[in-house]
GUMIVEX-839049 format. One line per field, with one value per residue (C-alpha): residue number from 1; residue in three letters; x, y, z. Coordinates in steps of 0.5 Angstrom, whole numbers, m for minus. Each point is the difference from the previous one (the first is absolute). Example, Ala and Ser with C-alpha at 12.3 -4.5 7.8 and 13.67 -1.06 7.14 Angstrom:
# residues 2
n = (1/2)
res = (ala/ser)
X = (25/2)
Y = (m9/7)
Z = (16/m2)
# end
This chain:
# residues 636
n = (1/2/3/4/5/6/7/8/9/10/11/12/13/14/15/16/17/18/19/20/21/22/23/24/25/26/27/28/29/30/31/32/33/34/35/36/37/38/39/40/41/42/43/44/45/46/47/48/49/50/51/52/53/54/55/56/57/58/59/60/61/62/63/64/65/66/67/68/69/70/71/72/73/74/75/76/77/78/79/80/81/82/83/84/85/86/87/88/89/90/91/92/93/94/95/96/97/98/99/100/101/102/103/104/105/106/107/108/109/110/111/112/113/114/115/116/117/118/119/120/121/122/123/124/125/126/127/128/129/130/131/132/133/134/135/136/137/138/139/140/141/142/143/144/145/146/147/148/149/150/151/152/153/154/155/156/157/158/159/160/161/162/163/164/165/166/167/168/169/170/171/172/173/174/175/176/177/178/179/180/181/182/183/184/185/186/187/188/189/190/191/192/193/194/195/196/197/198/199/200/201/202/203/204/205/206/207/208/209/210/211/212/213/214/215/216/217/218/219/220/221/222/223/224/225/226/227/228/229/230/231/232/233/234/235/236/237/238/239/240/241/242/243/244/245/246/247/248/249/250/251/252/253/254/255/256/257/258/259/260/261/262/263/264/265/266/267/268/269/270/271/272/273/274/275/276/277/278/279/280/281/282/283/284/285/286/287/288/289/290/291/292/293/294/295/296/297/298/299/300/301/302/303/304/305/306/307/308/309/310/311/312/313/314/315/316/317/318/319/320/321/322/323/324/325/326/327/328/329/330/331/332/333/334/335/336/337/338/339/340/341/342/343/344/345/346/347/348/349/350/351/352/353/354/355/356/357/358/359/360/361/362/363/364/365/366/367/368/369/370/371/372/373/374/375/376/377/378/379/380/381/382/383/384/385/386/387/388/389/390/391/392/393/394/395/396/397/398/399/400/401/402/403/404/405/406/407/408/409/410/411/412/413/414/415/416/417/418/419/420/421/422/423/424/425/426/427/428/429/430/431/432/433/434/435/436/437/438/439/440/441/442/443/444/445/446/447/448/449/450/451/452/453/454/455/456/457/458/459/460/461/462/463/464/465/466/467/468/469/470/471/472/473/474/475/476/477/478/479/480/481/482/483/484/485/486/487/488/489/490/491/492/493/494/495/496/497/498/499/500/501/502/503/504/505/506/507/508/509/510/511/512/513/514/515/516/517/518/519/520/521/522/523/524/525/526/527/528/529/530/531/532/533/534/535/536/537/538/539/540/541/542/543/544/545/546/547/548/549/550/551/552/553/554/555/556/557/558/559/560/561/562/563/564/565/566/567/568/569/570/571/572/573/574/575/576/577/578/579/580/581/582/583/584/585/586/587/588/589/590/591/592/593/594/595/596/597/598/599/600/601/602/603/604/605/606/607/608/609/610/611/612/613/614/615/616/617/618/619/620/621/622/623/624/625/626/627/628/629/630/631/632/633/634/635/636)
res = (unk/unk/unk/unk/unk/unk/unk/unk/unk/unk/unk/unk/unk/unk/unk/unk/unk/unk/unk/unk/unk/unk/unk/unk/unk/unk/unk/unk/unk/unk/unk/unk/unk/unk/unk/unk/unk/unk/unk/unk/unk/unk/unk/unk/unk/unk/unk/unk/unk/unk/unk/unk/unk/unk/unk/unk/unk/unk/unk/unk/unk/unk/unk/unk/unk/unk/unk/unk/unk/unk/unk/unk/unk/unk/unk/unk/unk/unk/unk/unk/unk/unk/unk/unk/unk/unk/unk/unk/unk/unk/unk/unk/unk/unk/unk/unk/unk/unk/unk/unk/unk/unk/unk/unk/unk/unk/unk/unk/unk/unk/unk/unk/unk/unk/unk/unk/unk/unk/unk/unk/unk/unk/unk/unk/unk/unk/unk/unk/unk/unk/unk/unk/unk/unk/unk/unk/unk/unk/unk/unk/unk/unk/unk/unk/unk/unk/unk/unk/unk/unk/unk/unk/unk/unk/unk/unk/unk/unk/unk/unk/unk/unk/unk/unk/unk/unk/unk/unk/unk/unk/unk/unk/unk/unk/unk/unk/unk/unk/unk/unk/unk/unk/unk/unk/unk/unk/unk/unk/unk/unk/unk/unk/unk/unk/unk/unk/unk/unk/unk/unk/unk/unk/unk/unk/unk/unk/unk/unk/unk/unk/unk/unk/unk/unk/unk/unk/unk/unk/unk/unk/unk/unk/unk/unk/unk/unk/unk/unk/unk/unk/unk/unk/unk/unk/unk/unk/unk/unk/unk/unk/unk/unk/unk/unk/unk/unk/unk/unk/unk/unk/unk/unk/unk/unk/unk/unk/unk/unk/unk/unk/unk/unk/unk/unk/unk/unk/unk/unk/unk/unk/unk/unk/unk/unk/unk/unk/unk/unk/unk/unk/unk/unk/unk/unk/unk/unk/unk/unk/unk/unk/unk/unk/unk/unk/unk/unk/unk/unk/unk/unk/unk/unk/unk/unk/unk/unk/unk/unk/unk/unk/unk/unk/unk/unk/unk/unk/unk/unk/unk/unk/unk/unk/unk/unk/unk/unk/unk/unk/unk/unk/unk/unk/unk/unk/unk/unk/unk/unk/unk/unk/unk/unk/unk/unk/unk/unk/unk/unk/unk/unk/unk/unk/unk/unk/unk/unk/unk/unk/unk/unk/unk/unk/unk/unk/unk/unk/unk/unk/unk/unk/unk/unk/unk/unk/unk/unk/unk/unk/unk/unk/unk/unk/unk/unk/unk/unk/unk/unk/unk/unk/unk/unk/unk/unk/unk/unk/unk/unk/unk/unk/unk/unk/unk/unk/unk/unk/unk/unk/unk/unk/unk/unk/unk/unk/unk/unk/unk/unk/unk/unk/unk/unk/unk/unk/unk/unk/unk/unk/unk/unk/unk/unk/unk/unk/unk/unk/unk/unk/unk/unk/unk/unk/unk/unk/unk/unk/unk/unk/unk/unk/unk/unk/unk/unk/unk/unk/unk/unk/unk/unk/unk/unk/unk/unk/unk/unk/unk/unk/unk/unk/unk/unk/unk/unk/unk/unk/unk/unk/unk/unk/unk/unk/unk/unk/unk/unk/unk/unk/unk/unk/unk/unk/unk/unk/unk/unk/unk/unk/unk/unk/unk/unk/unk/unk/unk/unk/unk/unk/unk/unk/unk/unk/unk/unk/unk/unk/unk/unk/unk/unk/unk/unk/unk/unk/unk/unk/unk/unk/unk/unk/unk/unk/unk/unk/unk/unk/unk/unk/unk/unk/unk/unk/unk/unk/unk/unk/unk/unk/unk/unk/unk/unk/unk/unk/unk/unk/unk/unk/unk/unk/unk/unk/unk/unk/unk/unk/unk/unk/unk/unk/unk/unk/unk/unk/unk/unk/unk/unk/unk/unk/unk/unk/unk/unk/unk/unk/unk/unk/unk/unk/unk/unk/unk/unk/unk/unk/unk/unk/unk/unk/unk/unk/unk/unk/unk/unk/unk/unk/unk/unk/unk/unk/unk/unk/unk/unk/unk/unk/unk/unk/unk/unk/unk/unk/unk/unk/unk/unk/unk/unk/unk/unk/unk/unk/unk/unk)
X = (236/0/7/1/1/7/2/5/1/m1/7/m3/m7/0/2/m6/m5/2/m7/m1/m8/1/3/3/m3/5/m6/m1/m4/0/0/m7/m1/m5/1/m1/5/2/4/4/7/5/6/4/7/m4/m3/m6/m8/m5/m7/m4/5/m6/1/5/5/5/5/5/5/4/0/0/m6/m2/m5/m3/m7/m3/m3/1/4/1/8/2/5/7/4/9/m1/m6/m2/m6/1/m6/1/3/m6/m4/m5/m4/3/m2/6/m2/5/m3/5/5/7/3/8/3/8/m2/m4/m4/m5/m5/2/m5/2/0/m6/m4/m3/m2/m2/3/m5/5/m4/2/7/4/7/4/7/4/7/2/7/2/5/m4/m2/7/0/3/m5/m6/m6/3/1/m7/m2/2/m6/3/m4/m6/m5/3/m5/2/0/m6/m4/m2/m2/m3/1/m6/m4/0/5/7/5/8/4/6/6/6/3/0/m1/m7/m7/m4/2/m3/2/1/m7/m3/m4/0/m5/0/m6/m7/0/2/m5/4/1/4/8/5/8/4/7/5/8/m1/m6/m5/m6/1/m4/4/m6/m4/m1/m5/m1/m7/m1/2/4/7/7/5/7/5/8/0/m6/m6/m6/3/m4/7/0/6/4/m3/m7/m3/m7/m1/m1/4/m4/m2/m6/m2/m7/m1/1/5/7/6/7/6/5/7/1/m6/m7/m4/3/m3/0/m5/m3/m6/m2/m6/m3/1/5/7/5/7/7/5/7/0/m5/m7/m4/3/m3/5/m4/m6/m1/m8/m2/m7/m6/m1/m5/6/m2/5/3/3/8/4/8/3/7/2/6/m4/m7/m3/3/m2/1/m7/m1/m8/m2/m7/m3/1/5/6/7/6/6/6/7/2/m6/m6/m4/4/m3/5/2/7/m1/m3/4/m2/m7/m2/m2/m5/m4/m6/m3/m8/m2/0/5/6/6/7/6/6/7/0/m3/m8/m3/3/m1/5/m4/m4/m4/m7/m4/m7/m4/1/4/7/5/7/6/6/6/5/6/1/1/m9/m5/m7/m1/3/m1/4/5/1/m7/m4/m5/m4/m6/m5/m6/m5/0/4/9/4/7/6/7/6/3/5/m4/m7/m4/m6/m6/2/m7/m5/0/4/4/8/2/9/4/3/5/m2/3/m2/m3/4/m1/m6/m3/m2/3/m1/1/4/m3/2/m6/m8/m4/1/6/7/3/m6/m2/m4/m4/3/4/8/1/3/m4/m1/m6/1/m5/m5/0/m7/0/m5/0/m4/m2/3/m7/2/m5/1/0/4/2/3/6/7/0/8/6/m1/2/m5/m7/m5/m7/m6/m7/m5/m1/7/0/5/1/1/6/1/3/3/0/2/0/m4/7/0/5/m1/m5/m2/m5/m4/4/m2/m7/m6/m2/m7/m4/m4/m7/1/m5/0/0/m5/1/m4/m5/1/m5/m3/1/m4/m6/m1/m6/m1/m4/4/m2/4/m1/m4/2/m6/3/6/0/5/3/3/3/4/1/m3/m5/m4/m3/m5/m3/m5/1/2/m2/3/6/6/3/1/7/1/6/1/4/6/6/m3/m3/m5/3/m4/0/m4/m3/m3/m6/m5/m6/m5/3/m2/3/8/2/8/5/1/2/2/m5/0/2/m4/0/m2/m2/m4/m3/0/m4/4/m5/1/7/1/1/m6/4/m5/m1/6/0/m8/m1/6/m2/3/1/3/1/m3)
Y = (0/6/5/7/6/2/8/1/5/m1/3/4/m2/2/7/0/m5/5/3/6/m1/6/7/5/8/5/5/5/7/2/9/2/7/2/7/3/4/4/4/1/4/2/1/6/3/6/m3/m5/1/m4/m1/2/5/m1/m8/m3/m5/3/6/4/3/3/m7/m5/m3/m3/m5/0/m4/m6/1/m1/5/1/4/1/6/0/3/1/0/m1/m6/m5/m2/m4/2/m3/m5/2/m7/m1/4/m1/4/m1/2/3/1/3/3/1/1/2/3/1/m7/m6/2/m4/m2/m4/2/m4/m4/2/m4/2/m3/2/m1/1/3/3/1/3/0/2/2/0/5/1/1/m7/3/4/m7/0/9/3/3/m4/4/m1/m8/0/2/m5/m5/m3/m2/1/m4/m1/m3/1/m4/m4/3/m4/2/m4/2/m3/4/m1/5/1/2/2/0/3/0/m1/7/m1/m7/m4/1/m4/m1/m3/2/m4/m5/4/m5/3/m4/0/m3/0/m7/m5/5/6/2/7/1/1/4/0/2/0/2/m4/m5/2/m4/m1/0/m2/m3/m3/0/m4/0/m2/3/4/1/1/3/1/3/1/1/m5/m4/0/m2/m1/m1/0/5/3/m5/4/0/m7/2/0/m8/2/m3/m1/m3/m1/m3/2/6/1/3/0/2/3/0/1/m3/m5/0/m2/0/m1/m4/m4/0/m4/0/m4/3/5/0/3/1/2/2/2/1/m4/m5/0/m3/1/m2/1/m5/m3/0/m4/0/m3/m3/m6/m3/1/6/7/5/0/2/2/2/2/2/0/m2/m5/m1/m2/1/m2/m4/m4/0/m3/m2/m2/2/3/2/3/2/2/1/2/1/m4/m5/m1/m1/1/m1/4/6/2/4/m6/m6/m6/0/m5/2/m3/m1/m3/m1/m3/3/4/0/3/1/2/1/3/2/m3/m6/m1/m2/1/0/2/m6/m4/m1/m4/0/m4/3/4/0/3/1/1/2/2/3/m3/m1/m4/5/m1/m5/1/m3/2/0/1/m4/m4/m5/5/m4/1/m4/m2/m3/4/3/1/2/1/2/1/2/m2/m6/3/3/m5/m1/m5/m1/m4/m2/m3/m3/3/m1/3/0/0/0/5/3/0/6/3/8/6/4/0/m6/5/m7/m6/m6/m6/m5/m7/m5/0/0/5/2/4/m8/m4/1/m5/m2/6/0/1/0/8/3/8/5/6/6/m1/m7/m4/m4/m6/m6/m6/m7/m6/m1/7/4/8/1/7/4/7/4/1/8/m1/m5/m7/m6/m1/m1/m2/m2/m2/m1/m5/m3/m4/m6/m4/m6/5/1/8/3/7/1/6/4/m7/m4/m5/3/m3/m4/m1/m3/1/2/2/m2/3/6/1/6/2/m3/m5/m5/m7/1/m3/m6/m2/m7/m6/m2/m6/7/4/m5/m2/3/4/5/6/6/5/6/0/6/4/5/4/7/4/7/1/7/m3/m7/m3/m4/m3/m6/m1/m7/m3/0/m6/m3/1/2/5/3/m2/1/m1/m4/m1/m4/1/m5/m6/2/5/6/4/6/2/m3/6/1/2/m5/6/1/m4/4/1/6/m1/6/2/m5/m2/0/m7/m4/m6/m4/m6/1/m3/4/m4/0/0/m5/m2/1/m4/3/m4/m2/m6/0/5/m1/0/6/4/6/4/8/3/7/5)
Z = (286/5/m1/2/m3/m1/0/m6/m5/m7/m4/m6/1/7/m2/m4/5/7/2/3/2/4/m2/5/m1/2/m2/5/0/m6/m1/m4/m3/2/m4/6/3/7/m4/m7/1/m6/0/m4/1/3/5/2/m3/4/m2/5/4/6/2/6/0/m3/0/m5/1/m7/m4/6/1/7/1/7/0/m4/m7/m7/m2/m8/m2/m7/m3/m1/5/0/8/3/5/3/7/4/7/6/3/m6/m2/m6/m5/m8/m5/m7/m4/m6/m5/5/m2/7/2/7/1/7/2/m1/m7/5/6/5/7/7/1/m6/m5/m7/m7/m6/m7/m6/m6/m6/0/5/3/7/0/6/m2/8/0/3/4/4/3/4/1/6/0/4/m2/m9/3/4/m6/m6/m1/m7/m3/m6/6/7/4/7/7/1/m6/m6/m7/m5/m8/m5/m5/m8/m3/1/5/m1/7/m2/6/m5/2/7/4/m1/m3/5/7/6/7/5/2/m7/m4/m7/m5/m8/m3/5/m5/m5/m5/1/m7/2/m2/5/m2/6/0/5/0/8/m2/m4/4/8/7/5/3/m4/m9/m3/m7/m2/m7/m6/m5/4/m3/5/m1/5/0/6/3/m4/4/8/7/5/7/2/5/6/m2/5/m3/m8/m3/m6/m4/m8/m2/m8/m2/m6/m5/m6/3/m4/4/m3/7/0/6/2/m3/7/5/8/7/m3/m8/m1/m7/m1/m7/m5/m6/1/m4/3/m2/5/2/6/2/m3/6/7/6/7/3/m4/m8/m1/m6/m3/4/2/m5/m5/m3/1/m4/m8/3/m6/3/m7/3/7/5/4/m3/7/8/7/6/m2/m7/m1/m7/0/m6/m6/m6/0/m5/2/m2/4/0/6/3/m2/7/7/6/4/4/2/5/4/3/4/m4/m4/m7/m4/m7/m1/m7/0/m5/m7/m6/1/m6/3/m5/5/m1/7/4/m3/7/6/8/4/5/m3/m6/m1/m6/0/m6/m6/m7/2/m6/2/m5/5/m1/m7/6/5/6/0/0/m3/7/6/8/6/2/7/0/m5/m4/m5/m1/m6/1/m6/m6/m7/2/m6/2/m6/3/0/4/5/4/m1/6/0/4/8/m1/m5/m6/m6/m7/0/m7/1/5/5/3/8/1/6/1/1/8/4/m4/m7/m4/m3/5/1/5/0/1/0/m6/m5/3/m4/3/m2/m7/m1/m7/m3/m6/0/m7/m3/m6/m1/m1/m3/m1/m5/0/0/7/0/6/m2/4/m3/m5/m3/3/1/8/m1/m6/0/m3/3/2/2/0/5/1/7/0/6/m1/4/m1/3/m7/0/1/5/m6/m5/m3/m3/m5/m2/m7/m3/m6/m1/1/6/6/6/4/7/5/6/6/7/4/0/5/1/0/6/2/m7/m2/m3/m8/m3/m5/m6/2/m3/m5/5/6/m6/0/7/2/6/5/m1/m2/m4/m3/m7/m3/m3/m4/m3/m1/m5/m1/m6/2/5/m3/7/2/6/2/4/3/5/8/3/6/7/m4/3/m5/m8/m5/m7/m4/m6/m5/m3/m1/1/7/5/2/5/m1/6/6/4/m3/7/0/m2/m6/m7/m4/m3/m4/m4/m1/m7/m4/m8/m4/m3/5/2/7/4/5/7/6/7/7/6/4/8/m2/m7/m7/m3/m7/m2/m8/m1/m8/m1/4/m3/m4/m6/m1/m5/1/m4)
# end
């Protein structure tokens, strides 16, 4: 018999199967020292010693010290009032802050002028203090409000500085307004790359770590503490020419904001560990927030504390993992500043777990979720929904991945489109101004006015009990522990079945039961699921060729495997399935037809898997003899 192939992701086993063959570097030059230097300088209250007072490309006056040609330049000392400036225009600058001690009353401790460009190596310890008077940024006096720069680092318009070395650097700004600062179309980067090891300690009264152009963080171990934004990319309203952009792939970065912890006109977050405590939002994006890559793979988001965890017009899930815990919504595609726009908020990929004092997940447009495991605790009061979009024909659509959704009934919202179970019934209640609320639309399937095979009966949740859904022969499709109060939950996965009823049991004890609602949506560019052959399919005899796998190959380090096998023939691509509940599910079906080879992600350690690998020939999956040419791999 010849079937397809049929692109679905694998609930739990899929989070563990998604491949990613191919990483994407974000190495860029890296700094050596080469321990030759055009000059060293050391700073000391009295004044500046240079090591060869003969040399060029630079200039001292008192305890400033002016840069004004490409080198490597050495500078260590203590000084109460000295400063570094690159001068205007001046490219190729290489400072190595050596244990340096540098504060400034009347600058930047170091500012890197219009057009300039210079690398800052971190060694040994060393700390930039800006304490400029703040209200000389607004003097009457032009030449004293010329003046001001602060900040601890101010990287000025059209000038880029790039932050990497081994040792420690304390950026302090907490006494006048920022400890770095970007100007208009500056790019300020932190970490030539992932391999970075230095520490970063900024502080800021305004914002601890900003560039109005461009903020890209690669490596380090970066602390930020502000008493407003933490970690911001957003030009002033008339400047037209700055990309107010934030971009995070990789590092270990820790921010403690009073108002939002990363704040910019777009946020692109695709690696690194981020640990965020903040007094507004933790993640907000003016336009659009993207998180992770495509391949499934991303950065390890912690949201301790926060209003909102995650804001923006578009909100882009692909990949990775995340907390959040907030005191109003979890996740808000949003913007209030905007009007006659469509918001919206797709989840591909990742694991995400939401526990909001508002509404968990929320579009103020609408909403899909293709992929990944998303866990959502919403609100305790019925003025939220663990979901929510906007109100006049928003929809939310499922099609993929894992949703667990805990609220209360009244303003419960479930998807308009896919399939789904609903465990208690709701109010229908209708969202507040500007579609922010739940909705109450008569008809279509998954409506508030069509709900379908979802439960009606009343039961409660409270904090702490044990929640499980099992199917009717006892199985554990879902289990978790109820973090708050409900008497609402929506869940959806491909693993249910239409001719299954459900049941919620909670502290083991049967509360409601529900079956499957809604129509399937299919994602993009599917494929047919392949099915296991009969026993008089598995026996025919044919001419196909498939792949014959030759070996695997384990790494006990990173508990992944390889499998390699023979080329086939003419073919055009290859995939992989593996079973689990009784069926294939493809993993992937990309592979190019120059590669035999497939490379897992890190996995558990112990577990097994069923597995076959096909060819895609003159536009068929070959799926002959599917069970004896399934393999095993159990993972090392």
């Amino acid at each position: 018999m010849k079937t397809g192939l049929s692109m679905r992701r694998v609930s739990a086993a899929a989070a563990a199967m998604a491949m990613a063959c191919s990483m994407v570097s974000f190495e860029a030059y890296a700094y050596t020292d080469s321990g030759v230097y055009d000059n060293t300088f050391v700073f000391a209250d009295s004044g500046i010693s240079v090591s060869n007072e003969a040399g060029s490309g630079y200039k001292i006056t008192g305890t400033d010290l002016t840069i004004n040609a490409s080198g490597t330049y050495v500078v260590s000392g203590k000084c109460v009032e000295g400063s570094i400036t690159v001068k205007k225009g001046t490219t190729g600058v290489v400072l190595i802050l050596d244990t340096l001690t540098l504060t400034s009353s009347s600058t930047a401790p170091v500012s890197v002028n219009k057009e300039a460009e210079a690398t800052i190596v971190i060694k040994g310890t060393s700390t930039l203090t800006d304490s400029e008077n703040a209200a000389n940024e607004n003097s009457t006096d032009e030449t004293v409000a010329d003046a001001f720069e602060g900040a601890g680092i101010k990287v000025k318009s059209g000038s880029s500085v790039t932050l990497t070395g081994s040792g420690t650097l304390n950026v302090d700004g907490s006494s006048c307004k920022n400890g770095i600062k970007g100007a208009a179309t500056s790019v300020v980067t932190v970490g030539e790359s992932a391999s970075d090891t230095f520490t970063l300690n900024v502080k800021g009264v305004n914002n601890a770590l900003a560039a109005d152009g461009e903020l890209v963080i690669n490596g380090g171990n970066v602390n930020v503490t502000s008493s407003d934004d933490g970690i911001k990319a957003s030009p002033d309203d008339d400047d037209t020419e700055s990309k107010g952009t934030v971009t995070i792939n990789g590092g270990n970065i820790t921010v403690n904001a009073s108002d939002d912890a990363v704040h910019a006109e777009e946020v692109n977050i695709f690696g690194g560990d981020l640990t965020i405590t903040a007094g507004n939002d933790g993640i907000k994006a003016e336009n659009t927030l993207t998180i992770g890559k495509t391949n499934g793979s991303g950065p390890d988001i912690d949201v301790k504390k926060a209003y909102e965890g995650f804001e923006g017009m578009n909100i882009v899930l692909r990949g990775g993992k995340g907390s959040i815990i907030s005191s109003d919504d979890g996740m808000n595609a949003a913007n209030s500043d905007v009007s006659n726009y469509t918001f919206q908020l797709d989840i591909s990929g990742g694991e995400w777990y939401v526990n909001a004092g508002g509404d968990g997940v929320d579009s103020n447009g609408n909403m899909t979720i293709s992929g990944g495991y998303t866990q959502i605790f919403g609100s305790a009061d019925n003025g939220n929904g663990a979901l929510d979009i906007g109100d006049r024909g928003c929809t939310l659509t499922y099609s993929g991945g894992t949703v667990a959704a805990f609220g209360m009934s009244g303003m419960a919202v479930v998807p308009t489109a896919g399939t789904y179970l609903a465990f208690g019934s709701s109010s229908g209640m209708s969202g507040g101004p500007g579609g922010s609320g739940g909705f109450s639309r008569p008809g279509g399937p998954g409506s508030q006015g069509d709900q379908g095979g979802q439960s009606s009966s009343s039961y409660s949740i409270t904090a702490g009990a044990a929640i499980a859904i099992k199917d009717s022969s006892g199985n554990t499709v879902y289990e978790t522990t109820a973090e708050k109060n409900a008497n609402h939950v929506v869940f959806a996965s491909e693993e249910l079945r239409s001719d299954v009823t459900y049941t919620l049991y909670v502290n083991g004890q049967s509360a409601a039961t529900a079956t499957l609602t809604g129509q399937a949506v299919s994602n993009p560019d599917p494929v047919v699921e392949p099915t296991e052959p009969s026993e008089e399919e598995e026996n025919n005899e044919t001419s196909a060729v498939y792949p014959t796998v030759t070996s695997i190959e384990y790494n006990e380090t990173y508990h992944q495997f390889r499998v390699n096998w023979t080329a086939v023939p003419n073919a055009q691509n290859y995939g992989i399935a593996v079973y689990l509940a009784g069926k294939w599910k493809v993993v992937t079906q990309d592979i190019p037809a120059s590669t035999t080879s497939y490379t897992s992600p890190k996995l558990k350690a112990g577990q097994t898997y069923k597995m076959v690998i096909a060819a895609k020939v003159n536009g068929v999956w070959d799926l002959n003899k599917l069970n004896s040419r399934a393999f095993t791999v159990t993972v090392k």
